[in-house]
C-alpha positions as CSV (number, residue, x, y, z in Angstrom):
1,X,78.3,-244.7,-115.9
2,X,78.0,-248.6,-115.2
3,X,75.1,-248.0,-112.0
4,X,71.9,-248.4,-113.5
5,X,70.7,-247.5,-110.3
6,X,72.2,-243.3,-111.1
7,X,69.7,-243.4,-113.5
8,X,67.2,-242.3,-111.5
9,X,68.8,-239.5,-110.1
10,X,69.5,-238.1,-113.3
11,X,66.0,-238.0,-114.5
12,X,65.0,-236.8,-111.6
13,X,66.9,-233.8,-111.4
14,X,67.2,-233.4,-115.3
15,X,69.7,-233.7,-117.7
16,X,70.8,-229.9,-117.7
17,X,71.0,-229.9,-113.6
18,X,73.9,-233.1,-113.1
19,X,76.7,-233.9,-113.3
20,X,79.4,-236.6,-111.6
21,X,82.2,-234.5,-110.3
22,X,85.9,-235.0,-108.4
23,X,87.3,-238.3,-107.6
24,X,84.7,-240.4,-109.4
25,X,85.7,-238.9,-112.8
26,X,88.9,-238.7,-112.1
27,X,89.5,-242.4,-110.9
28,X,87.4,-243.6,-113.5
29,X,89.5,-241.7,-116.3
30,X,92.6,-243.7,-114.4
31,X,90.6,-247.2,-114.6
32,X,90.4,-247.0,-111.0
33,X,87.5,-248.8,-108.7
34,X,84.8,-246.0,-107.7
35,X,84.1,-245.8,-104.4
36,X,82.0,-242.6,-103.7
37,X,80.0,-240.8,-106.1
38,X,79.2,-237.1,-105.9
39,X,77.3,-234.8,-108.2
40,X,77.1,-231.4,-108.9
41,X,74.0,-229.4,-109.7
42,X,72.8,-225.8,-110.6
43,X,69.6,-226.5,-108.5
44,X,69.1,-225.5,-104.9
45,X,69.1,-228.1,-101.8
46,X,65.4,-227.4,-101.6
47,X,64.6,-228.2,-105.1
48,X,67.1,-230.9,-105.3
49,X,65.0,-232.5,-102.5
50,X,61.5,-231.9,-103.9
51,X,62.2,-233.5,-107.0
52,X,64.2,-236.4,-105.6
53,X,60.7,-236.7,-103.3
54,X,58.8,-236.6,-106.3
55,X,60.8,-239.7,-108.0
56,X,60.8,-241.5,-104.7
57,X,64.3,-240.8,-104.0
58,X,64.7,-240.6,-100.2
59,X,67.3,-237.8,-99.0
60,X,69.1,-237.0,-96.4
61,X,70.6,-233.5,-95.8
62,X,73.7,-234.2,-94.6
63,X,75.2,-230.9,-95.6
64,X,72.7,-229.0,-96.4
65,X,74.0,-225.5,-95.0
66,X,76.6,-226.2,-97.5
67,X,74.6,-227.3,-100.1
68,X,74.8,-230.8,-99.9
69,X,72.3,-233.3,-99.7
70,X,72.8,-237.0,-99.9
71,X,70.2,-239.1,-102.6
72,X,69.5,-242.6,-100.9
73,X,69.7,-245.0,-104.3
74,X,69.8,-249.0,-104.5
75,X,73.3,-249.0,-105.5
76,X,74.2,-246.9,-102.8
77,X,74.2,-243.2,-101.5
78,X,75.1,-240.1,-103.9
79,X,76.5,-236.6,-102.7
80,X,74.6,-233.7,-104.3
81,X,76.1,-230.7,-103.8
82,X,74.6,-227.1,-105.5
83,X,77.2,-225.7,-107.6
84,X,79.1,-222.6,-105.1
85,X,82.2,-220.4,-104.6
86,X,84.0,-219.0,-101.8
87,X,83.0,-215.6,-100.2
88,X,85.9,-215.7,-97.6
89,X,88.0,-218.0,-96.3
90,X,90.4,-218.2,-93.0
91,X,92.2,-221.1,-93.4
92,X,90.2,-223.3,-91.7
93,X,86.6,-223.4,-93.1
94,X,85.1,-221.4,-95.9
95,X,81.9,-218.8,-96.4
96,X,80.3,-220.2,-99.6
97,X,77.6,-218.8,-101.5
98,X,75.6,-221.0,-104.6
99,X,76.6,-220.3,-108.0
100,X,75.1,-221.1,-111.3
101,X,78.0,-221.6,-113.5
102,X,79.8,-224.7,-113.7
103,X,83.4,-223.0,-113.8
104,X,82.6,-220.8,-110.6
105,X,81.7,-224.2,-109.0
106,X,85.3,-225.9,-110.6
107,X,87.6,-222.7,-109.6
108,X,87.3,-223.2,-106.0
109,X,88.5,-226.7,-106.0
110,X,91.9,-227.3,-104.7
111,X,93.5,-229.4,-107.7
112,X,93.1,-229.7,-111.5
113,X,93.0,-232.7,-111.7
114,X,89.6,-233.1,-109.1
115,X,87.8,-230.4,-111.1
116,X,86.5,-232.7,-113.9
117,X,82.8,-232.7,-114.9
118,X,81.2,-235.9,-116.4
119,X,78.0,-235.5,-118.7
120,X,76.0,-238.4,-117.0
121,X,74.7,-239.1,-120.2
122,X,77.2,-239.0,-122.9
123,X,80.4,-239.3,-120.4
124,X,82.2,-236.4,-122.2
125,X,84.1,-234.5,-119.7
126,X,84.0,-230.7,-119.0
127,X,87.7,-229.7,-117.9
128,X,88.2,-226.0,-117.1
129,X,91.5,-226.0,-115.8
130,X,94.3,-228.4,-117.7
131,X,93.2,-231.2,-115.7
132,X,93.1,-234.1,-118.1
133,X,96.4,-233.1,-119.6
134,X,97.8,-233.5,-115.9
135,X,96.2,-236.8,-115.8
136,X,97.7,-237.8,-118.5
137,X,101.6,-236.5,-117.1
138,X,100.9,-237.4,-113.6
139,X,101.0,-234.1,-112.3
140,X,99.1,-232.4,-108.9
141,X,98.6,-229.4,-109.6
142,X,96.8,-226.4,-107.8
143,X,94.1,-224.6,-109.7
144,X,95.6,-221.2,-110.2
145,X,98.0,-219.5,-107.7
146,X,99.0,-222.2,-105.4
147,X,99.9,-220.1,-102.3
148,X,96.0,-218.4,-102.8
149,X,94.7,-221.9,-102.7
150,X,96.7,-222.7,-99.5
151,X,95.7,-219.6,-97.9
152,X,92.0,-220.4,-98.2
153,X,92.5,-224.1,-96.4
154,X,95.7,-224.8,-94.9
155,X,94.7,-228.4,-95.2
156,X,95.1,-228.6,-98.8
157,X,98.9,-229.2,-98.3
158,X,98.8,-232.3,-96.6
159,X,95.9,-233.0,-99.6
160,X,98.6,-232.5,-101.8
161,X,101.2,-234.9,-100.2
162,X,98.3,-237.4,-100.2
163,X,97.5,-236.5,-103.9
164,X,101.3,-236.7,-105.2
165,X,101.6,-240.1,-103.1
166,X,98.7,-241.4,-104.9
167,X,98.3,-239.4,-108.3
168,X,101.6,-237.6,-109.0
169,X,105.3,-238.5,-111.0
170,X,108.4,-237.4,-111.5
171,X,109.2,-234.4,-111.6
172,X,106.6,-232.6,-109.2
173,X,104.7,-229.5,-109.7
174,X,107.4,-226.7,-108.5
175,X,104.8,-223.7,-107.4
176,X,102.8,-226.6,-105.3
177,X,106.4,-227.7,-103.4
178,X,107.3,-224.0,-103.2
179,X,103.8,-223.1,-101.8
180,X,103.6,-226.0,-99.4
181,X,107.1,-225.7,-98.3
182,X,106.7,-221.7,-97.3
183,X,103.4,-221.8,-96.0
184,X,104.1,-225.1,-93.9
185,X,103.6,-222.9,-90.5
186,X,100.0,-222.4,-91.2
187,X,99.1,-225.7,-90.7
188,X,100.0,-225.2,-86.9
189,X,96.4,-223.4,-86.6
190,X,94.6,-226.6,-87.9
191,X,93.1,-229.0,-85.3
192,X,95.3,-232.0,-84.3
193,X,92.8,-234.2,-85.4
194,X,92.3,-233.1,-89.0
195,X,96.1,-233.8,-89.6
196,X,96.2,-237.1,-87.6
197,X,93.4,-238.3,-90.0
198,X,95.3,-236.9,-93.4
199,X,98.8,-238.4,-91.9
200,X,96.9,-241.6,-91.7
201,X,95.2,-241.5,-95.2
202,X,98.8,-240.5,-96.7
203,X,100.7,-243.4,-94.8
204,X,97.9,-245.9,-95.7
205,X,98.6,-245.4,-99.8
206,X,100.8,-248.3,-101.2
207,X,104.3,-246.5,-101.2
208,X,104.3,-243.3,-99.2
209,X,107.5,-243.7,-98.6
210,X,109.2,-241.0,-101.1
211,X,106.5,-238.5,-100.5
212,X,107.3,-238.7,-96.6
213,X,111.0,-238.2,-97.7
214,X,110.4,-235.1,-99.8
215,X,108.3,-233.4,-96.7
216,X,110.8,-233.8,-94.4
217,X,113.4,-232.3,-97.1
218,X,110.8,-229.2,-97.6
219,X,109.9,-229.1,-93.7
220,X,106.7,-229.9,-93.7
221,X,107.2,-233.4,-91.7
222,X,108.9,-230.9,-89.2
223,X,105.6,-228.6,-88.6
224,X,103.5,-231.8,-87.8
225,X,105.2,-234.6,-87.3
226,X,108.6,-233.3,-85.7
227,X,109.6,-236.6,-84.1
228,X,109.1,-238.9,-87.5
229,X,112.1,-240.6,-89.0
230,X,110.9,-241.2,-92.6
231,X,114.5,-243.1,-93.6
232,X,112.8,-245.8,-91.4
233,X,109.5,-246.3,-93.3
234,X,111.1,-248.1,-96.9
235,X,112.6,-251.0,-95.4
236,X,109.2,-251.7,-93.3
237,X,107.4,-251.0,-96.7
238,X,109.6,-253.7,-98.5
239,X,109.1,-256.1,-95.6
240,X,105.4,-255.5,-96.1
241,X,105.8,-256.0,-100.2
242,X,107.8,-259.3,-99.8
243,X,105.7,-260.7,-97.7
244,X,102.0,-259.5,-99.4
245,X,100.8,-257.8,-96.0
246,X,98.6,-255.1,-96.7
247,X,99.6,-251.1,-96.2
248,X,98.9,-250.5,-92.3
249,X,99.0,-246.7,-91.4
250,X,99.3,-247.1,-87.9
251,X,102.0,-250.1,-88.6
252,X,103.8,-247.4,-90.7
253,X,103.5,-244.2,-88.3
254,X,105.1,-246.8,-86.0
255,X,107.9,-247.0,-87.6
256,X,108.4,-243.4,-88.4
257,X,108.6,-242.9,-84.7
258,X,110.9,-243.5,-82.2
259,X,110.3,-246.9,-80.1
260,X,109.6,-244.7,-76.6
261,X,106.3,-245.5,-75.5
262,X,105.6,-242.4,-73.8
263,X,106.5,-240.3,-77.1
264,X,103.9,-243.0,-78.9
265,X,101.2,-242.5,-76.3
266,X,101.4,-238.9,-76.7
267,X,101.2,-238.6,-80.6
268,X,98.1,-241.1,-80.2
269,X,96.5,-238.4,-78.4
270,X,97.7,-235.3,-80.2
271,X,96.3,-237.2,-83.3
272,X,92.8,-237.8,-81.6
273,X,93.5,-241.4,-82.4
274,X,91.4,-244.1,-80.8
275,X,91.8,-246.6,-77.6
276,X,92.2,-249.3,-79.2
277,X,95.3,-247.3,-82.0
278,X,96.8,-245.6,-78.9
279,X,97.1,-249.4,-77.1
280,X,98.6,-250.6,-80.7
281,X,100.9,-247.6,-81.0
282,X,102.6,-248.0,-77.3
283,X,102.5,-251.6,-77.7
284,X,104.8,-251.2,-81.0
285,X,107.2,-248.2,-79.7
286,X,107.6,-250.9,-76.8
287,X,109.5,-252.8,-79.8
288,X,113.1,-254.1,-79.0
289,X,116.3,-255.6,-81.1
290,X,115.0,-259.0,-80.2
291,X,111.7,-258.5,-82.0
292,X,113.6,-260.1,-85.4
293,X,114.4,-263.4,-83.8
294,X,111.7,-264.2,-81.3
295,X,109.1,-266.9,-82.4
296,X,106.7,-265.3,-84.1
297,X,103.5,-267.3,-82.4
298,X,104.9,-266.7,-79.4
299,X,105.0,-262.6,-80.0
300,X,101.0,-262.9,-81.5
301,X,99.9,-265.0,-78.6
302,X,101.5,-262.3,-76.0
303,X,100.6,-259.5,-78.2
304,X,98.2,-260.3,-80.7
305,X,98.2,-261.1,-84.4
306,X,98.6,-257.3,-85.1
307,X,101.1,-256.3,-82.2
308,X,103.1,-259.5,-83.3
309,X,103.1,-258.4,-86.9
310,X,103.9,-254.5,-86.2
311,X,106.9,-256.0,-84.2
312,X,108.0,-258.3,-87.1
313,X,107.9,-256.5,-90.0
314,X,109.0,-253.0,-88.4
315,X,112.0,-255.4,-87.4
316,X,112.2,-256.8,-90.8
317,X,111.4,-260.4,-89.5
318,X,109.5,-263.1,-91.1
319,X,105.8,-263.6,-90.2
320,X,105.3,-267.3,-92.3
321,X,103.8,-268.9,-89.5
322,X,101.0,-266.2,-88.5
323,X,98.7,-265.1,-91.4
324,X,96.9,-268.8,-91.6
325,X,97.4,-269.1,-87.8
326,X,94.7,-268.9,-85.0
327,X,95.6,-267.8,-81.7
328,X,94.9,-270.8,-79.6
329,X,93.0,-270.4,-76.3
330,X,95.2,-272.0,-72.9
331,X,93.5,-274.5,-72.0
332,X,94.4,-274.5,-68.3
333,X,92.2,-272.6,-65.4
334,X,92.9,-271.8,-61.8
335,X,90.9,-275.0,-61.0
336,X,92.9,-277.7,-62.0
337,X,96.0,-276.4,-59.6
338,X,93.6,-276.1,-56.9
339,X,92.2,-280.0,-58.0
340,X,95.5,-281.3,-57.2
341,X,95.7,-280.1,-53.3
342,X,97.0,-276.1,-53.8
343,X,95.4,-273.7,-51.5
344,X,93.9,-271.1,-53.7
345,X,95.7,-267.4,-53.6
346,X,98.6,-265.9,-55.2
347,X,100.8,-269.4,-55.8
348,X,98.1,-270.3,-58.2
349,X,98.5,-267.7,-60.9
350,X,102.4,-267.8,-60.1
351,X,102.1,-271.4,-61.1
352,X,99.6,-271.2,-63.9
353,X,101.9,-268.3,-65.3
354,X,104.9,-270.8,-65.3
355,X,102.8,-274.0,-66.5
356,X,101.9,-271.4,-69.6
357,X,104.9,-270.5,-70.3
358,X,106.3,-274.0,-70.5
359,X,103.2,-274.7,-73.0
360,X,104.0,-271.4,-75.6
361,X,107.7,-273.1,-75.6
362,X,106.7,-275.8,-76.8
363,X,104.5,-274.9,-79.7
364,X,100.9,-275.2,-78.1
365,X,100.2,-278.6,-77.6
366,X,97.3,-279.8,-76.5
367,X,95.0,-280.0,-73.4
368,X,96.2,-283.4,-72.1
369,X,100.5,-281.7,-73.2
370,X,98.8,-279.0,-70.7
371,X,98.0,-281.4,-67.7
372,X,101.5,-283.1,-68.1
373,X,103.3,-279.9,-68.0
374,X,101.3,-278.5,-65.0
375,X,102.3,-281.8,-63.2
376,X,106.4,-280.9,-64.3
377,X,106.2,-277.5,-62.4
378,X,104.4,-279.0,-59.2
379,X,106.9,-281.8,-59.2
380,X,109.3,-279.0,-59.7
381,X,108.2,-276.5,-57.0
382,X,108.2,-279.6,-55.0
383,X,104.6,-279.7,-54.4
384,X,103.1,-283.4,-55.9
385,X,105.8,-286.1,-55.8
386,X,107.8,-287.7,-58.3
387,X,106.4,-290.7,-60.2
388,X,108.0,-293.6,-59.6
389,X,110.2,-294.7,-62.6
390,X,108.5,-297.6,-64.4
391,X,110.4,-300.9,-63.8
């Protein structure tokens, strides 16, 4: 209600053919920041288009088999979807069909409490199905019959983990656990991918902690995530807490699982994760007991700042030294071994590797600490001579 910039889209399209749906209502109800904004509309894709054309709206039809077009505004893109309802369903994806009532559009959400319509005029709110009132009590709750909505997108039970993480109290909604809980198995016929990326979203919340607990109690953590240990995850999240380090998912699915980095390199790839994850996840199942009392500048500049920081706080270490700390560049090259008479070849890198590791002991000094301790190890390996002791 506080983008000017919506404005436009609202006049274009007409007063009678908008309104802001889902988690922009909803979050705004809660005094949450918005971050995506999506409308609903009687109108079809094809007219929505024309008349965004005719205000000078560009549009992109992002899902426009669906019935979704996306409004290109100042303030920032706007989902307009036509209102719909399900002709069948297998699970996996949905045969829709537009609709021109606003409850047809509402019943085939998955929970209450994301089926809220916002007048983009006046703000009032158009609920259909009780979910304001389980705004108000914290409750994630499927519209109608919560096995039905299960059976029409398997998904929608890791949703509502993710939801009850996020949304949900104390007690939870019983027909959603039950649901969830017997109809676990079905998720087995949804790509890897598409649970790797709600596993992520649900460990990247601020305390996931008691909602991985309860999953593992109904057997849901069993169907995806067999290997997970989620008695693991609140002592990393109270490291993370004392310590002000943002939620990390991948931080966090490291600590559910075991440190093998073979079992870490395969759940990277059964979760379609990237390179770059897959590295971070092996690199922190490679973890060991001595992770809690190694020098923490040492771990980032062998590991990185994140590798040193998965190690630390997984082994409920300190990390003081590291979040105002930059990663300092050794300042010694192949060429100044070779400068002082060594035949270039494998002796160089063996002694550059122990003239580096001399310099990390002792806190990183600088360039001319560098030279001095490069002289140490050729006087050592008995290739410069000893200085002559000052008289």
């Amino acid at each position: 209600m506080a983008r000017d910039d919506l404005a436009m889209l609202v006049a274009a399209l007409g007063l009678d053919n908008i309104r802001w749906v889902g988690g922009a209502v909803r979050d705004t109800l809660l005094c949450l920041p918005v971050k995506d904004i999506d409308a609903a509309t009687p109108l079809r894709p094809e007219e929505v288009v024309e008349r965004c054309a005719a205000a000078g709206i560009r549009t992109v039809p992002t899902g426009i088999e669906h019935g979704t077009i996306t409004a290109i505004l100042p303030g920032g893109p706007v989902e307009v979807t036509t209102l719909r309802h399900d002709v069948s369903t297998d699970g996996r994806r949905a045969t829709v069909a537009f609709a021109s009532e606003w409850q047809d559009d509402a019943a085939r959400r998955d929970f209450t409490i994301n089926a809220l319509y916002a007048d983009p005029q006046t703000g009032a709110v158009h609920d259909y199905f009780g979910g304001l009132e389980d705004l108000a009590a914290r409750r994630v709750r499927f519209i109608g019959d919560a096995p039905q909505r299960i059976r029409e997108d398997h998904l929608r039970i890791l949703r509502y983990f993710r939801f009850q993480a996020r949304f949900g109290g104390q007690p939870a909604d019983a027909q959603a656990e039950t649901a969830c809980a017997e109809l676990a198995a079905t998720l087995k016929g949804l790509s890897r991918e598409r649970i790797g990326m709600e596993v992520m979203n649900l460990l990247g919340l601020a305390d996931p902690a008691p909602t991985l607990a309860r999953m593992a109690q109904l057997g849901v953590l069993a169907v995806i995530l067999p290997e997970a240990t989620p008695e693991a995850l609140p002592a990393l999240i109270a490291a993370e807490t004392a310590q002000a380090i943002a939620p990390d998912a991948l931080r966090r699915l490291a600590a559910l699982i075991p440190a093998d980095v073979a079992l870490a390199e395969s759940i990277a790839s059964r979760f379609r994760l990237s390179g770059a994850q897959k590295k971070r996840l092996a690199q922190a199942a490679a973890r060991s007991d001595n992770d809690a009392a190694a020098d923490p500048r040492a771990l980032a500049y062998r590991l990185g700042l994140d590798g040193a920081l998965d190690r630390l706080l997984i082994a409920g270490a300190g990390i003081a030294p590291l979040p105002d700390w930059a990663i300092p560049a050794f300042p010694l090259k192949g060429g100044a071994i070779v400068a002082r008479g060594v035949k270039a070849g494998p002796m160089v890198a063996r002694l550059l590797q122990a003239t580096e590791a001399r310099w990390i002991a002792e806190g990183f000094p600088d360039a001319m600490r560098a030279e001095a301790l490069l002289d140490a190890v050729l006087v050592q390996e008995g290739l410069l001579p000893v200085a002559p002791a000052r008289e």
